[in-house]
C-alpha positions in Angstrom: 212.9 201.3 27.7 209.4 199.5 27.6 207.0 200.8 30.0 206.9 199.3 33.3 203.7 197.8 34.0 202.1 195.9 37.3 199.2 194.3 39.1 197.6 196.5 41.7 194.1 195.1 42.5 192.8 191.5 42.6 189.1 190.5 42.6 188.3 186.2 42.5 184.9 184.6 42.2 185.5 181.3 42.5 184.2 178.1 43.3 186.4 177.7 46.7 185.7 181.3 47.8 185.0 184.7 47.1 187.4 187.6 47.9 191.3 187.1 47.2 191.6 186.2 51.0 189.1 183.0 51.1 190.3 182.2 47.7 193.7 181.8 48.8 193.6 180.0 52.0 191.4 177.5 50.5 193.8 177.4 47.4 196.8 176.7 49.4 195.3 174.3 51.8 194.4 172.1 48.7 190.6 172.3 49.5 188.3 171.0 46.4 185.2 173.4 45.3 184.0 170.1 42.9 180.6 169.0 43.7 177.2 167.9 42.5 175.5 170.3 40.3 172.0 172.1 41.5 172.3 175.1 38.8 170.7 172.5 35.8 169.5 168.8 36.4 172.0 165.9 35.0 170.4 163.0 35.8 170.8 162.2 31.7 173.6 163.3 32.0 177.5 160.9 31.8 178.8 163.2 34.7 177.1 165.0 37.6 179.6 167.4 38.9 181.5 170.4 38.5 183.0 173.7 40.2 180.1 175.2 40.8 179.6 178.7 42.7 177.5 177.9 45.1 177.6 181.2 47.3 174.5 183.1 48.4 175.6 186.3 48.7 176.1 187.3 45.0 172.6 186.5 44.7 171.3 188.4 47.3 173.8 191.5 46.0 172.7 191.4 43.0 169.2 189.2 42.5 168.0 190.7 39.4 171.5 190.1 37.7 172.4 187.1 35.1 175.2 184.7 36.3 177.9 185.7 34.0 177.1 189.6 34.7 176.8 189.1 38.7 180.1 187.1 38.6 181.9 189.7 36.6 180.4 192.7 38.2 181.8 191.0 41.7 184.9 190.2 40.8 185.4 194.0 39.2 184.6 195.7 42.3 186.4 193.6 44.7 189.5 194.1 42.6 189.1 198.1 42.5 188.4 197.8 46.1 191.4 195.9 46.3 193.4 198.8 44.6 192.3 201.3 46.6 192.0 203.0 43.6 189.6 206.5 43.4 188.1 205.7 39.7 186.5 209.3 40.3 189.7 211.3 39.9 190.9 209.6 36.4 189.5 210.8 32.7 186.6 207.8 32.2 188.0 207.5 29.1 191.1 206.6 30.2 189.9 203.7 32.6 189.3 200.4 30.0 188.2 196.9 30.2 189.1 194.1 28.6 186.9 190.6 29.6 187.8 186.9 28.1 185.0 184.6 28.0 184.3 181.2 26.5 180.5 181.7 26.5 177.4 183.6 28.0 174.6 182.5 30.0 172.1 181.2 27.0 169.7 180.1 29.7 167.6 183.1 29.7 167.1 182.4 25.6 165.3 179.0 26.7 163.5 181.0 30.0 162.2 183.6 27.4 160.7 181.0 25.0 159.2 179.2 27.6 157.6 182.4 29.4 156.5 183.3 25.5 154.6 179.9 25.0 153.2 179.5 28.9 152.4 182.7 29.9 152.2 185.1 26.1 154.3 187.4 28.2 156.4 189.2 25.8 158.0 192.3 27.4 161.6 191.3 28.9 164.3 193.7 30.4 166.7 194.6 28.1 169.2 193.5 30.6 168.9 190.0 30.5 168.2 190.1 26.4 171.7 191.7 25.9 173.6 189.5 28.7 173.3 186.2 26.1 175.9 188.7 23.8 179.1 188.3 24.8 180.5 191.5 25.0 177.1 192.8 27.0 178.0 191.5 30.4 181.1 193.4 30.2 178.9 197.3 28.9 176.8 196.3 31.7 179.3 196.6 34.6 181.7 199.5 33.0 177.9 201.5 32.9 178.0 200.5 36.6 181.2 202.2 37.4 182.2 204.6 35.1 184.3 203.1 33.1 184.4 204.8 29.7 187.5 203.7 27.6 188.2 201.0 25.5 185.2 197.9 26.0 186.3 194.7 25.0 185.2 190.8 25.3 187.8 188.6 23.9 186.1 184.8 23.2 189.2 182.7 23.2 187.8 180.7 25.6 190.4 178.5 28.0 193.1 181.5 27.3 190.7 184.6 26.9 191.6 185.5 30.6 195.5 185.8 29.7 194.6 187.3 25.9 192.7 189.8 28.4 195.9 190.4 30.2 198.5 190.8 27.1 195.7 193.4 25.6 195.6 195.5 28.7 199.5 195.8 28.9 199.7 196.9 25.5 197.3 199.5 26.1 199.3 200.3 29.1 202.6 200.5 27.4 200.9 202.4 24.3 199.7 205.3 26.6 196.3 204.7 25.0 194.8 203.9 28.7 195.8 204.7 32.0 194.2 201.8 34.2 192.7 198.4 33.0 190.1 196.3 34.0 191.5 192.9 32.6 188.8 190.3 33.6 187.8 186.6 32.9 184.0 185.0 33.5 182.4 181.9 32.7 179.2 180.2 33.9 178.3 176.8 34.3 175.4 176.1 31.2 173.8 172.5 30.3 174.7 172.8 26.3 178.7 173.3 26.6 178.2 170.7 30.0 176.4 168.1 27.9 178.9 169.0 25.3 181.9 168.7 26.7 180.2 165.2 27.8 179.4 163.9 24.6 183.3 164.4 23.8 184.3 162.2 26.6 186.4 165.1 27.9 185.3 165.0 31.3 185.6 162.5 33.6 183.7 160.0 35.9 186.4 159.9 38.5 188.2 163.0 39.9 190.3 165.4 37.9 193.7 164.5 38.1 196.0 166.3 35.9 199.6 165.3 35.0 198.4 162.0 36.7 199.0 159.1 35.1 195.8 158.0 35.6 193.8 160.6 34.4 191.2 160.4 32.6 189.3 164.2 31.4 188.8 167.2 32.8 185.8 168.7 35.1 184.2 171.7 34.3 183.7 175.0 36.3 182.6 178.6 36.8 184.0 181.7 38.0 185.8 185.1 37.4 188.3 187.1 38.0 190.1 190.6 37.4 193.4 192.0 37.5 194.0 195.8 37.9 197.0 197.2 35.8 198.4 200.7 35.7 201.7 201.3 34.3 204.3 201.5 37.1 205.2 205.3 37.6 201.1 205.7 37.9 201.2 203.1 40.6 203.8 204.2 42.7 202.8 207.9 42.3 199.3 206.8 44.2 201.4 204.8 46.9 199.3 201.7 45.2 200.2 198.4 46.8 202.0 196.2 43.8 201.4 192.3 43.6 203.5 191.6 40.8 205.2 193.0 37.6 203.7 191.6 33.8 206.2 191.3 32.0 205.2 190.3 29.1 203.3 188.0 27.1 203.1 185.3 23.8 200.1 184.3 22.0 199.7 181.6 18.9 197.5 179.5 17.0 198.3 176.4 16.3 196.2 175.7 13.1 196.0 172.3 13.4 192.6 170.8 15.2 189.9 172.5 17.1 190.2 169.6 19.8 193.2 167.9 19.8 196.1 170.0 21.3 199.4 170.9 19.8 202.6 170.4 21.3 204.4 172.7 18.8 201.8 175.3 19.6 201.9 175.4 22.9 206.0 174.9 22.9 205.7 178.2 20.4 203.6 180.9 22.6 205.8 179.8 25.8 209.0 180.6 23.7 207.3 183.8 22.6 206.7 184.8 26.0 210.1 184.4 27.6 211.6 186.2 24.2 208.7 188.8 24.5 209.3 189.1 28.4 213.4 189.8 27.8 214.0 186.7 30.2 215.9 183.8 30.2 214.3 180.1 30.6 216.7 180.1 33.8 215.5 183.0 35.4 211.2 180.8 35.7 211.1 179.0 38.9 207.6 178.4 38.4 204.8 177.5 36.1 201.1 177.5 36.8 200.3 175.1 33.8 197.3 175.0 31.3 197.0 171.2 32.8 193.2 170.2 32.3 193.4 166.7 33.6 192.7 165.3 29.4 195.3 162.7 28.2 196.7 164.7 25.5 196.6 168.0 27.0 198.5 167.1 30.0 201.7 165.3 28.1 202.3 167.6 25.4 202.4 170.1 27.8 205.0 168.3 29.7 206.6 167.9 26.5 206.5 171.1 25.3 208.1 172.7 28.7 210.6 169.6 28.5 211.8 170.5 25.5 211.7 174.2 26.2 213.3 173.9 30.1 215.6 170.9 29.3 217.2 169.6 32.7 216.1 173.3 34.4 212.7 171.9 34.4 213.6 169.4 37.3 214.1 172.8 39.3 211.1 174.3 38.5 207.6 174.1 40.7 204.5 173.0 38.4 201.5 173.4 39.5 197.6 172.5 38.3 194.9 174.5 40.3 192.0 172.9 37.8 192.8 170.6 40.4 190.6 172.4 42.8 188.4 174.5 41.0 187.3 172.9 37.6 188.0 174.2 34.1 186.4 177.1 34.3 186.6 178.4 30.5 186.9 181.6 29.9 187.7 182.6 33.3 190.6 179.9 34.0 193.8 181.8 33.2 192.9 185.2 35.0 192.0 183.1 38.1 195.0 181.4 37.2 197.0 184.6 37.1 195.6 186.1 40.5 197.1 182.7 42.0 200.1 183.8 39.9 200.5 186.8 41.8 199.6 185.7 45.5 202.3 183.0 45.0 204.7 185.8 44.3 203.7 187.9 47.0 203.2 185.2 49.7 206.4 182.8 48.3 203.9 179.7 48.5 203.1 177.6 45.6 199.0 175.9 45.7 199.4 172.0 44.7 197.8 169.7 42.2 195.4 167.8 44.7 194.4 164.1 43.4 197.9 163.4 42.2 198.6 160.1 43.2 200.7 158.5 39.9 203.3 160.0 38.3 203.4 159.4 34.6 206.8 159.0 33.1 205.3 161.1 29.9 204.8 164.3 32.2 207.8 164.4 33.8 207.5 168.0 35.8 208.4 168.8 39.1 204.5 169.1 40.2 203.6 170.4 43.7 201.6 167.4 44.9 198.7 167.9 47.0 200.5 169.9 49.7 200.8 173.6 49.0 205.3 174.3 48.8 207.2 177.1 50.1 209.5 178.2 47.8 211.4 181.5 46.4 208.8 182.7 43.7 210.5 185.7 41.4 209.2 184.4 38.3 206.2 182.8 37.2 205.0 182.1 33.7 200.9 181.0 33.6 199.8 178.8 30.5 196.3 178.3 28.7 195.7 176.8 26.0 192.1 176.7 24.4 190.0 174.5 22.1 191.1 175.7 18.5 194.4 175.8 19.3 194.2 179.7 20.4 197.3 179.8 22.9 198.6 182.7 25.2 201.1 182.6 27.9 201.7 185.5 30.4 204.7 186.1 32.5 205.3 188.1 35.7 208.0 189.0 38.5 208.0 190.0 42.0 208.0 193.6 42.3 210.8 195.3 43.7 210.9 196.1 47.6 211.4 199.7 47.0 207.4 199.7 45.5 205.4 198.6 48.3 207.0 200.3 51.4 
Protein backbone atom coordinates (compact mmCIF):
# COMPACT_ATOMS: atom_id res chain seq x y z
CA UNK A 1 0.00 0.00 0.00
CA UNK A 2 1.04 3.72 -0.88
CA UNK A 3 1.86 5.81 1.91
CA UNK A 4 -0.78 7.61 3.55
CA UNK A 5 -0.28 11.18 3.45
CA UNK A 6 -2.18 14.47 4.93
CA UNK A 7 -2.47 18.08 5.58
CA UNK A 8 -1.64 19.16 9.03
CA UNK A 9 -0.90 22.94 9.11
CA UNK A 10 -2.44 25.87 7.03
CA UNK A 11 -0.90 29.31 6.67
CA UNK A 12 -3.03 32.00 4.02
CA UNK A 13 -1.90 35.55 3.02
CA UNK A 14 -4.48 36.74 1.18
CA UNK A 15 -6.10 39.57 -0.09
CA UNK A 16 -9.38 39.09 2.17
CA UNK A 17 -7.38 38.26 5.30
CA UNK A 18 -4.56 36.95 6.90
CA UNK A 19 -4.54 33.82 9.10
CA UNK A 20 -6.67 30.67 8.03
CA UNK A 21 -9.53 32.06 10.42
CA UNK A 22 -10.09 35.62 8.71
CA UNK A 23 -9.48 34.00 5.51
CA UNK A 24 -12.29 31.81 5.87
CA UNK A 25 -14.96 33.76 7.31
CA UNK A 26 -14.48 36.24 4.71
CA UNK A 27 -14.27 33.38 2.00
CA UNK A 28 -17.44 31.92 2.97
CA UNK A 29 -19.45 35.10 3.47
CA UNK A 30 -18.55 35.95 -0.25
CA UNK A 31 -16.70 39.15 0.79
CA UNK A 32 -14.50 40.73 -2.28
CA UNK A 33 -10.69 41.69 -1.48
CA UNK A 34 -10.70 43.61 -5.32
CA UNK A 35 -9.82 47.14 -5.17
CA UNK A 36 -7.89 50.00 -6.54
CA UNK A 37 -4.30 49.55 -6.69
CA UNK A 38 -1.80 51.95 -4.38
CA UNK A 39 1.37 49.35 -4.66
CA UNK A 40 2.23 50.93 -8.47
CA UNK A 41 0.40 53.95 -10.23
CA UNK A 42 -2.14 52.84 -13.27
CA UNK A 43 -3.45 55.89 -14.32
CA UNK A 44 -1.97 54.66 -18.03
CA UNK A 45 -3.07 51.91 -17.33
CA UNK A 46 -6.69 49.80 -19.26
CA UNK A 47 -7.58 48.61 -15.64
CA UNK A 48 -7.08 49.98 -12.12
CA UNK A 49 -7.67 47.21 -9.78
CA UNK A 50 -6.76 44.07 -8.39
CA UNK A 51 -6.46 41.72 -5.12
CA UNK A 52 -4.19 43.60 -3.59
CA UNK A 53 -2.77 42.83 0.17
CA UNK A 54 -3.35 45.68 1.68
CA UNK A 55 -2.53 44.70 5.36
CA UNK A 56 -0.15 46.67 7.64
CA UNK A 57 1.04 44.29 9.81
CA UNK A 58 3.38 42.22 7.45
CA UNK A 59 5.00 45.34 6.95
CA UNK A 60 5.58 46.30 10.25
CA UNK A 61 6.73 42.41 11.02
CA UNK A 62 8.89 42.36 8.61
CA UNK A 63 9.82 46.12 7.11
CA UNK A 64 13.07 45.39 5.70
CA UNK A 65 11.65 42.32 3.84
CA UNK A 66 10.64 42.23 -0.21
CA UNK A 67 6.89 41.54 -0.89
CA UNK A 68 7.26 38.08 -2.27
CA UNK A 69 9.69 37.06 0.73
CA UNK A 70 7.46 38.81 3.55
CA UNK A 71 4.35 37.02 2.06
CA UNK A 72 6.02 33.71 1.98
CA UNK A 73 7.89 33.95 5.18
CA UNK A 74 4.10 34.74 6.72
CA UNK A 75 2.30 32.33 5.39
CA UNK A 76 5.18 29.55 6.43
CA UNK A 77 5.06 30.35 9.90
CA UNK A 78 1.44 30.64 10.40
CA UNK A 79 1.14 27.22 8.86
CA UNK A 80 3.90 25.61 11.29
CA UNK A 81 2.15 27.45 13.96
CA UNK A 82 -0.85 26.03 12.72
CA UNK A 83 0.69 22.45 13.02
CA UNK A 84 1.79 22.71 16.24
CA UNK A 85 4.61 21.13 15.01
CA UNK A 86 8.25 21.41 17.18
CA UNK A 87 10.66 21.83 13.83
CA UNK A 88 13.46 21.53 16.67
CA UNK A 89 13.06 17.81 17.35
CA UNK A 90 13.19 16.63 13.43
CA UNK A 91 16.69 15.95 11.39
CA UNK A 92 16.80 19.70 9.37
CA UNK A 93 17.46 17.68 6.61
CA UNK A 94 14.51 15.98 6.78
CA UNK A 95 12.11 19.09 6.92
CA UNK A 96 11.81 20.44 2.89
CA UNK A 97 10.22 23.02 0.98
CA UNK A 98 8.82 23.18 -2.08
CA UNK A 99 7.43 26.93 -3.31
CA UNK A 100 5.36 27.58 -6.86
CA UNK A 101 5.65 31.02 -8.14
CA UNK A 102 4.75 32.72 -11.30
CA UNK A 103 7.26 35.56 -10.79
CA UNK A 104 9.45 37.64 -8.20
CA UNK A 105 9.28 41.10 -7.20
CA UNK A 106 11.56 42.84 -10.11
CA UNK A 107 10.76 46.17 -8.49
CA UNK A 108 13.90 46.38 -6.55
CA UNK A 109 15.92 45.84 -10.13
CA UNK A 110 14.25 49.33 -11.26
CA UNK A 111 14.77 50.87 -7.29
CA UNK A 112 18.52 49.84 -7.68
CA UNK A 113 19.02 51.64 -11.04
CA UNK A 114 17.37 54.49 -10.02
CA UNK A 115 19.34 54.81 -6.53
CA UNK A 116 22.64 54.07 -8.94
CA UNK A 117 21.88 57.05 -11.29
CA UNK A 118 20.38 59.62 -8.43
CA UNK A 119 22.29 59.03 -5.62
CA UNK A 120 25.83 56.85 -7.08
CA UNK A 121 24.99 54.69 -4.19
CA UNK A 122 26.18 51.35 -5.08
CA UNK A 123 26.27 49.00 -2.07
CA UNK A 124 22.80 46.98 -1.70
CA UNK A 125 21.96 44.10 0.77
CA UNK A 126 22.36 41.04 -0.63
CA UNK A 127 18.83 40.28 0.46
CA UNK A 128 16.93 42.22 -1.80
CA UNK A 129 19.58 41.45 -4.83
CA UNK A 130 18.79 37.67 -4.51
CA UNK A 131 14.84 38.07 -3.81
CA UNK A 132 14.42 39.10 -7.87
CA UNK A 133 15.65 35.09 -8.29
CA UNK A 134 13.05 32.90 -7.98
CA UNK A 135 14.11 30.36 -5.89
CA UNK A 136 15.81 33.07 -3.30
CA UNK A 137 12.65 34.05 -1.52
CA UNK A 138 12.11 30.51 -0.76
CA UNK A 139 16.53 30.06 0.86
CA UNK A 140 15.60 33.06 2.58
CA UNK A 141 12.78 31.82 4.80
CA UNK A 142 14.02 27.99 5.21
CA UNK A 143 17.54 30.09 6.62
CA UNK A 144 14.88 31.61 8.90
CA UNK A 145 13.70 28.45 10.31
CA UNK A 146 15.80 25.71 9.95
CA UNK A 147 14.70 24.11 7.35
CA UNK A 148 17.54 22.14 5.65
CA UNK A 149 16.25 19.49 3.17
CA UNK A 150 15.25 19.61 -0.22
CA UNK A 151 14.83 23.71 -1.56
CA UNK A 152 12.75 23.99 -4.37
CA UNK A 153 10.81 26.94 -6.41
CA UNK A 154 8.70 25.41 -9.08
CA UNK A 155 7.73 28.47 -11.85
CA UNK A 156 4.63 27.00 -13.33
CA UNK A 157 2.89 29.81 -12.65
CA UNK A 158 -1.22 29.50 -12.28
CA UNK A 159 -0.57 25.72 -11.12
CA UNK A 160 2.96 25.98 -9.33
CA UNK A 161 0.99 25.98 -5.97
CA UNK A 162 -0.58 22.34 -6.73
CA UNK A 163 2.89 21.19 -8.76
CA UNK A 164 4.20 22.28 -5.08
CA UNK A 165 1.73 19.91 -3.53
CA UNK A 166 2.20 16.69 -5.89
CA UNK A 167 6.21 17.14 -5.31
CA UNK A 168 5.82 17.22 -1.56
CA UNK A 169 3.72 14.03 -1.48
CA UNK A 170 6.09 12.22 -3.54
CA UNK A 171 8.75 13.05 -1.21
CA UNK A 172 6.50 11.97 1.48
CA UNK A 173 5.61 8.73 0.00
CA UNK A 174 9.38 8.18 -1.11
CA UNK A 175 10.71 8.46 2.53
CA UNK A 176 13.15 11.02 1.11
CA UNK A 177 11.52 13.73 3.67
CA UNK A 178 9.70 13.64 6.70
CA UNK A 179 7.70 17.02 6.70
CA UNK A 180 7.04 19.57 3.82
CA UNK A 181 6.66 22.96 3.44
CA UNK A 182 4.56 23.06 0.10
CA UNK A 183 4.02 26.87 -0.52
CA UNK A 184 2.57 29.26 -3.24
CA UNK A 185 3.55 33.33 -3.44
CA UNK A 186 2.93 35.91 -5.91
CA UNK A 187 3.14 39.74 -5.80
CA UNK A 188 1.30 42.23 -7.51
CA UNK A 189 4.20 43.92 -10.25
CA UNK A 190 3.43 46.69 -13.01
CA UNK A 191 5.23 44.59 -15.99
CA UNK A 192 3.09 41.20 -15.74
CA UNK A 193 -0.05 43.92 -14.64
CA UNK A 194 0.45 46.03 -17.77
CA UNK A 195 1.01 42.74 -19.45
CA UNK A 196 -1.69 40.83 -18.74
CA UNK A 197 -3.45 44.25 -19.90
CA UNK A 198 -2.02 44.59 -23.21
CA UNK A 199 -3.56 40.90 -23.77
CA UNK A 200 -7.02 42.05 -23.01
CA UNK A 201 -7.12 39.30 -20.36
CA UNK A 202 -8.37 41.38 -17.61
CA UNK A 203 -11.31 43.02 -17.44
CA UNK A 204 -13.03 46.56 -17.07
CA UNK A 205 -16.05 45.26 -15.23
CA UNK A 206 -15.91 42.63 -12.32
CA UNK A 207 -14.50 39.15 -12.58
CA UNK A 208 -17.23 36.87 -13.22
CA UNK A 209 -16.25 33.45 -13.94
CA UNK A 210 -18.43 30.75 -15.53
CA UNK A 211 -20.67 33.84 -16.16
CA UNK A 212 -21.97 34.28 -19.28
CA UNK A 213 -21.04 37.59 -19.35
CA UNK A 214 -17.65 37.56 -18.48
CA UNK A 215 -15.29 39.17 -19.89
CA UNK A 216 -11.26 38.52 -18.34
CA UNK A 217 -9.87 37.87 -15.38
CA UNK A 218 -8.47 40.30 -12.41
CA UNK A 219 -5.26 39.95 -11.10
CA UNK A 220 -3.92 39.35 -7.48
CA UNK A 221 -1.39 38.64 -4.72
CA UNK A 222 -0.93 36.38 -2.05
CA UNK A 223 0.50 33.05 -0.50
CA UNK A 224 -0.04 30.22 1.03
CA UNK A 225 1.42 26.81 2.60
CA UNK A 226 0.30 23.50 3.35
CA UNK A 227 2.06 21.33 5.89
CA UNK A 228 2.31 17.45 4.91
CA UNK A 229 3.73 14.60 6.94
CA UNK A 230 2.96 11.19 5.96
CA UNK A 231 0.02 9.84 8.08
CA UNK A 232 1.60 7.42 10.75
CA UNK A 233 4.09 10.68 11.50
CA UNK A 234 1.02 12.69 12.05
CA UNK A 235 -0.95 10.67 14.19
CA UNK A 236 2.10 9.59 16.24
CA UNK A 237 2.42 13.57 17.34
CA UNK A 238 -1.48 13.63 18.01
CA UNK A 239 -1.24 16.42 14.97
CA UNK A 240 -4.69 17.75 14.05
CA UNK A 241 -5.46 16.44 10.25
CA UNK A 242 -7.41 18.74 7.73
CA UNK A 243 -7.53 16.54 4.97
CA UNK A 244 -5.97 13.44 3.17
CA UNK A 245 -3.93 14.16 -0.48
CA UNK A 246 -4.59 11.65 -2.27
CA UNK A 247 -3.05 12.04 -5.15
CA UNK A 248 -2.35 14.16 -7.98
CA UNK A 249 -2.08 14.56 -12.26
CA UNK A 250 -0.02 16.96 -13.99
CA UNK A 251 0.17 17.59 -18.12
CA UNK A 252 1.23 19.81 -20.77
CA UNK A 253 -0.82 20.51 -23.33
CA UNK A 254 1.66 21.58 -26.07
CA UNK A 255 -0.48 23.43 -27.90
CA UNK A 256 -0.46 27.52 -27.19
CA UNK A 257 1.21 29.45 -24.49
CA UNK A 258 -2.23 31.55 -24.19
CA UNK A 259 -5.03 29.86 -25.41
CA UNK A 260 -6.17 26.91 -23.14
CA UNK A 261 -6.76 23.38 -23.99
CA UNK A 262 -9.64 21.46 -23.33
CA UNK A 263 -7.93 18.13 -24.00
CA UNK A 264 -5.27 19.20 -21.65
CA UNK A 265 -7.11 20.12 -18.96
CA UNK A 266 -9.71 16.95 -19.53
CA UNK A 267 -6.19 14.84 -19.49
CA UNK A 268 -4.43 15.91 -15.93
CA UNK A 269 -8.11 15.68 -14.20
CA UNK A 270 -8.36 12.03 -15.58
CA UNK A 271 -4.85 11.54 -14.38
CA UNK A 272 -5.67 12.61 -11.01
CA UNK A 273 -8.74 10.52 -10.33
CA UNK A 274 -6.70 7.42 -11.93
CA UNK A 275 -3.54 8.53 -9.90
CA UNK A 276 -5.81 9.09 -6.73
CA UNK A 277 -7.42 5.27 -7.07
CA UNK A 278 -10.96 7.05 -7.12
CA UNK A 279 -13.84 6.88 -8.97
CA UNK A 280 -15.46 10.12 -10.84
CA UNK A 281 -18.50 9.14 -8.54
CA UNK A 282 -16.86 9.25 -5.36
CA UNK A 283 -15.93 13.94 -6.24
CA UNK A 284 -18.67 15.90 -4.79
CA UNK A 285 -16.77 18.86 -5.39
CA UNK A 286 -14.45 20.86 -7.50
CA UNK A 287 -12.73 24.13 -6.75
CA UNK A 288 -12.15 24.96 -10.43
CA UNK A 289 -9.19 26.71 -12.31
CA UNK A 290 -12.11 29.29 -13.40
CA UNK A 291 -10.32 32.70 -14.19
CA UNK A 292 -13.28 34.65 -15.33
CA UNK A 293 -11.44 34.56 -19.42
CA UNK A 294 -13.89 33.38 -22.24
CA UNK A 295 -12.00 30.41 -23.13
CA UNK A 296 -10.74 29.33 -19.89
CA UNK A 297 -14.04 29.17 -18.30
CA UNK A 298 -15.95 26.85 -21.12
CA UNK A 299 -13.40 24.40 -21.88
CA UNK A 300 -13.26 23.82 -18.44
CA UNK A 301 -16.79 23.18 -18.21
CA UNK A 302 -16.30 21.03 -21.11
CA UNK A 303 -13.62 19.26 -20.03
CA UNK A 304 -15.44 18.25 -16.50
CA UNK A 305 -18.60 17.64 -18.73
CA UNK A 306 -17.19 15.25 -20.56
CA UNK A 307 -15.22 13.71 -17.81
CA UNK A 308 -18.44 13.83 -15.03
CA UNK A 309 -21.16 13.14 -17.59
CA UNK A 310 -24.68 13.59 -15.90
CA UNK A 311 -22.69 13.24 -12.21
CA UNK A 312 -21.56 16.67 -12.83
CA UNK A 313 -25.21 18.01 -12.10
CA UNK A 314 -24.44 16.56 -8.55
CA UNK A 315 -21.39 18.06 -8.00
CA UNK A 316 -20.68 21.70 -6.19
CA UNK A 317 -18.30 24.03 -8.42
CA UNK A 318 -16.91 26.67 -7.17
CA UNK A 319 -14.55 29.87 -8.39
CA UNK A 320 -12.95 31.72 -5.39
CA UNK A 321 -10.90 34.09 -8.12
CA UNK A 322 -14.10 35.38 -7.59
CA UNK A 323 -12.99 37.01 -4.45
CA UNK A 324 -9.46 37.21 -4.42
CA UNK A 325 -8.06 37.81 -7.99
CA UNK A 326 -5.75 35.50 -9.99
CA UNK A 327 -3.16 35.43 -7.93
CA UNK A 328 -0.45 33.54 -10.09
CA UNK A 329 1.63 31.47 -8.59
CA UNK A 330 0.06 31.42 -5.40
CA UNK A 331 -3.71 30.59 -6.73
CA UNK A 332 -3.91 26.84 -6.42
CA UNK A 333 -2.23 26.45 -2.80
CA UNK A 334 -4.73 29.17 -1.63
CA UNK A 335 -7.07 27.26 -3.56
CA UNK A 336 -6.10 24.06 -1.82
CA UNK A 337 -6.20 25.54 1.87
CA UNK A 338 -10.01 26.41 0.89
CA UNK A 339 -9.91 22.80 -0.37
CA UNK A 340 -9.35 21.59 2.94
CA UNK A 341 -11.44 24.06 5.28
CA UNK A 342 -14.42 23.03 2.97
CA UNK A 343 -13.67 19.48 4.01
CA UNK A 344 -13.28 20.12 7.49
CA UNK A 345 -16.12 22.69 8.00
CA UNK A 346 -18.68 20.78 5.19
CA UNK A 347 -19.26 24.40 3.68
CA UNK A 348 -18.58 25.18 0.10
CA UNK A 349 -17.31 29.37 -0.53
CA UNK A 350 -19.36 30.65 -3.75
CA UNK A 351 -18.49 32.30 -7.08
CA UNK A 352 -19.64 35.98 -6.07
CA UNK A 353 -20.66 38.20 -9.31
CA UNK A 354 -22.47 35.30 -10.96
CA UNK A 355 -25.42 36.64 -12.26
CA UNK A 356 -25.90 34.75 -15.97
CA UNK A 357 -25.59 31.34 -16.49
CA UNK A 358 -24.02 30.41 -19.72
CA UNK A 359 -25.45 27.36 -21.40
CA UNK A 360 -21.59 26.55 -22.53
CA UNK A 361 -20.58 26.10 -18.73
CA UNK A 362 -23.04 24.08 -17.59
CA UNK A 363 -21.70 23.20 -13.81
CA UNK A 364 -23.50 23.13 -10.80
CA UNK A 365 -21.69 26.51 -9.49
CA UNK A 366 -22.29 27.69 -5.89
CA UNK A 367 -23.61 31.20 -6.61
CA UNK A 368 -22.72 34.00 -4.47
CA UNK A 369 -23.98 32.31 -1.20
CA UNK A 370 -21.52 30.06 0.45
CA UNK A 371 -23.57 26.08 0.43
CA UNK A 372 -23.67 23.51 3.06
CA UNK A 373 -23.06 20.40 1.79
CA UNK A 374 -21.36 16.82 2.61
CA UNK A 375 -17.65 17.50 1.40
CA UNK A 376 -15.60 13.87 1.33
CA UNK A 377 -13.92 14.54 -1.84
CA UNK A 378 -12.58 17.47 -3.47
CA UNK A 379 -10.46 17.73 -6.57
CA UNK A 380 -8.74 21.59 -7.05
CA UNK A 381 -7.84 22.52 -10.74
CA UNK A 382 -5.18 25.05 -12.21
CA UNK A 383 -4.30 25.41 -15.23
CA UNK A 384 -1.41 27.93 -16.36
CA UNK A 385 -0.25 29.98 -19.34
CA UNK A 386 1.75 27.41 -21.53
CA UNK A 387 -0.51 24.89 -21.04
CA UNK A 388 1.35 23.51 -17.71
CA UNK A 389 -1.67 21.69 -15.88
CA UNK A 390 -1.82 19.95 -12.43
CA UNK A 391 -4.80 18.84 -10.54
CA UNK A 392 -4.78 17.70 -6.84
CA UNK A 393 -7.22 15.64 -5.02
CA UNK A 394 -8.06 15.12 -1.32
CA UNK A 395 -10.56 13.41 1.26
CA UNK A 396 -11.83 14.02 4.61
CA UNK A 397 -9.76 12.34 7.03
CA UNK A 398 -11.08 9.68 9.02
CA UNK A 399 -12.71 10.43 12.56
CA UNK A 400 -10.45 8.11 14.31
CA UNK A 401 -7.36 10.84 13.35
CA UNK A 402 -8.31 13.85 15.02
CA UNK A 403 -9.89 12.69 18.37
Amino acid sequence: MRTRVVVTGLGVVSPIGVGKNVFWKNLIKGRSGISKLSVFDTKLSRTHVAGEIKNPILTKEHPKKRRTTRFLLKAVTLAERDSKIDLSSYDPLQVSMITGSGKVDIRFVEEMNEKKIVTGRRRINPEDLFSVITKNPPIIVARKLGIGGINLAIATACSAGNYAIGYGLDLLRQGKSKVVFCSGVDVLIQSMFEGFNRLFATTTDKIRPFDKNRSGTTLGEGAATLILERLDDALARGARIYAEVLGYGLSCDAFSLTIPSKDGMKKVMERAIRNSGIKVEDIDHINCHGTGTVNNDKFEALAIREIFKERADKIYATAIKSMLGHTVGAASIIEAASCCLSIRDGIIPPTINYETPDPECNLRIVANKAKKAKVSVVMNNSFAFGGNNACVIFRKPEKSWNK
